[in-house]
C-alpha positions in Angstrom: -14.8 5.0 -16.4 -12.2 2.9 -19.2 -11.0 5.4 -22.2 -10.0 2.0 -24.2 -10.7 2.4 -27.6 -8.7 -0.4 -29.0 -8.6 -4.0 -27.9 -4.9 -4.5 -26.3 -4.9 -7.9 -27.4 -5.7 -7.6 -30.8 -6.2 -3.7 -31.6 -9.8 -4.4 -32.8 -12.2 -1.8 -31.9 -13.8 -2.4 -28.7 -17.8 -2.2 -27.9 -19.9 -3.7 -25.2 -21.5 -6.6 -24.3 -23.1 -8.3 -21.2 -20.9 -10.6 -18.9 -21.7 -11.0 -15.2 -24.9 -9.1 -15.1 -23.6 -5.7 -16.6 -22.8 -4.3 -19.7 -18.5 -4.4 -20.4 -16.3 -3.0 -22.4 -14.9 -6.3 -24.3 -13.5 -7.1 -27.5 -16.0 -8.4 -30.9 -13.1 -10.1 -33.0 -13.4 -13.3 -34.0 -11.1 -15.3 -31.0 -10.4 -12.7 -28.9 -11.5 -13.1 -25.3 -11.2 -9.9 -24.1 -13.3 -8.5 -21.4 -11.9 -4.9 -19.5 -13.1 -5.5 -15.9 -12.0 -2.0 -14.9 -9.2 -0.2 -13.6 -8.0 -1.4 -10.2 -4.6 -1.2 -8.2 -3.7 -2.6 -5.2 -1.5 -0.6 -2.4 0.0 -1.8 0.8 1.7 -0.3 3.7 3.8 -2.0 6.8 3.0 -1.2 10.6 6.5 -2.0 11.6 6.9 -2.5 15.7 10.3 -2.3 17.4 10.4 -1.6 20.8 7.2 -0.4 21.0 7.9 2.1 18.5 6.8 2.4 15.0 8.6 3.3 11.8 7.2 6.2 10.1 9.3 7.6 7.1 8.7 11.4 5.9 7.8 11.3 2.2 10.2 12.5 -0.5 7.6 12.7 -3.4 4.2 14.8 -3.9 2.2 14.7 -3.0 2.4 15.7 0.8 6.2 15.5 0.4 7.8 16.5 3.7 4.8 14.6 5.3 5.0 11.7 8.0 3.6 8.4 7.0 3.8 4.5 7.4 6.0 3.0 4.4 3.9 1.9 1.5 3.1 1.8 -2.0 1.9 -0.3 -4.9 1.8 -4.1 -5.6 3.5 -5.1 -9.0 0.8 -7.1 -10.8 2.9 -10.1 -10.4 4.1 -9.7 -6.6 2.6 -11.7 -3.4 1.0 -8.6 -1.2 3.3 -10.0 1.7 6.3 -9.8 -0.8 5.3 -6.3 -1.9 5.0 -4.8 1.4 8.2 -5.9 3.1 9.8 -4.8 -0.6 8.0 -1.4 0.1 9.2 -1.1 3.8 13.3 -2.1 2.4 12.8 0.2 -0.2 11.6 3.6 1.7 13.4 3.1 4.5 16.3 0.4 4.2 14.6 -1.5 6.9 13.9 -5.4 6.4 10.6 -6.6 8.4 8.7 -9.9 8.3 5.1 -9.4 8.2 3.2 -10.3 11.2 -1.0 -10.1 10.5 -2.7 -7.7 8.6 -4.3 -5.1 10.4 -6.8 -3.2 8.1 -8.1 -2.8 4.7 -9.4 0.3 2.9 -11.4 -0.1 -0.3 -12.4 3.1 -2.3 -14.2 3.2 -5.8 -12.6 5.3 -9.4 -14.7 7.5 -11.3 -16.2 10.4 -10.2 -16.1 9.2 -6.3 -12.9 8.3 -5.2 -10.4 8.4 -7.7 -8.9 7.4 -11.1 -9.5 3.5 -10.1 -10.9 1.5 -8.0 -8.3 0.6 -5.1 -8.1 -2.0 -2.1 -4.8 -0.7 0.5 -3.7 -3.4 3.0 -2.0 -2.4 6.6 0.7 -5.0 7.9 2.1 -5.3 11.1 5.8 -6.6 10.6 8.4 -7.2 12.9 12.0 -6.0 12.5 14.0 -9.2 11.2 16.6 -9.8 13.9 19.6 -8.8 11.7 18.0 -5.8 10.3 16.3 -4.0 12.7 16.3 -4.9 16.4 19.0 -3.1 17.4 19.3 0.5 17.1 20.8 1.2 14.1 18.2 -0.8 11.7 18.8 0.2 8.6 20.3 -2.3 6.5 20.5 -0.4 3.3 19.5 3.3 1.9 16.2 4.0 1.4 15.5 4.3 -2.7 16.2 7.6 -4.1 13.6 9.8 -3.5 11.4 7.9 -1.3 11.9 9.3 2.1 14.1 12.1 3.1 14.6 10.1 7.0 12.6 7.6 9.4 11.7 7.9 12.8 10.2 5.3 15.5 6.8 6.8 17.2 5.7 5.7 20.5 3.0 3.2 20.1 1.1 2.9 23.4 -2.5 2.3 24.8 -4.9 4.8 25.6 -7.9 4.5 27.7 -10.7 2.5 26.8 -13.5 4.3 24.3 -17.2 4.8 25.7 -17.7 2.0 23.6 -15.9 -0.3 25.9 -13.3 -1.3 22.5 -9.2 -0.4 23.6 -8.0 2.0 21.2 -4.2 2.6 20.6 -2.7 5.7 19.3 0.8 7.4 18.3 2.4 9.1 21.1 3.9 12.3 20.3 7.5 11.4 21.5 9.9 10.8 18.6 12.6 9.3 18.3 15.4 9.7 15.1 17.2 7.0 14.2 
């Protein structure tokens, strides 16, 4: 639910009106257009696949710092997603990686059932570019301050088949530090 009070645009007070079937918080001045739509971010995260091995980076924030995750984060309102998540991957773990396909979506609601806004999240695969990452060492620069403590390449392997006839894959637990 918004907490605007004041027009951004113009610093009238805001009311509602009707647009697109619902009632919206939007501006009443005289020549200002503005409509609030909601709160929304978007996040993104890289699958990144060397060797059949992917890049996880432990996280250096809260919360869950410590924990093992894919690199990711938020798109900058005026960033490409494919720009945002290869940015992310550089940034948390110095690797550069060239997204491949996108390999799942998660959309959750704000308010009261899943958070302070509405968010859609987008998993890439990306591949290692050839000069920074296909060899061993892959780093190309430090991760960003803060964002990871190190990375490490999982085993990424098939399993068996689910009663449902669909192949599943799934992280082995062999790691390897790099």
């Amino acid at each position: 639910m918004s907490t605007l009070i004041y027009c951004p645009r113009c610093a009238s007070t805001l009311t509602t009106r009707p647009d697109g079937g619902r009632d919206r918080v939007a501006c009443a001045a005289d020549g200002c257009d503005f409509i609030h739509y909601g709160d929304f971010s978007i996040g993104c995260a890289g699958v990144v696949i060397r060797d059949g091995r992917a890049l996880l980076v432990q996280r250096g924030w809260q919360p869950f710092a410590g924990s093992w995750q894919i690199p990711g984060g938020y798109v900058e309102h005026d960033e490409p997603l494919t720009a945002a998540v290869e940015r992310e991957v550089l940034e948390e773990s110095g690797i550069r990686a060239a997204v491949r396909d996108v390999i799942a979506f998660r959309h959750s609601l704000g308010g009261s059932v899943g958070g302070p806004s509405t968010n859609l999240y987008v998993v890439f695969r990306q591949d290692p570019h050839a000069g920074g990452g296909a060899r061993r060492s892959t780093a190309t620069r430090s991760p960003a301050p803060g964002s990871s403590h190190s990375t490490r390449w999982l085993r990424w392997r098939p399993c068996r088949a689910s009663r449902a006839g669909r192949s599943k894959r799934h992280w082995s637990p062999h790691r390897t530090q790099v």
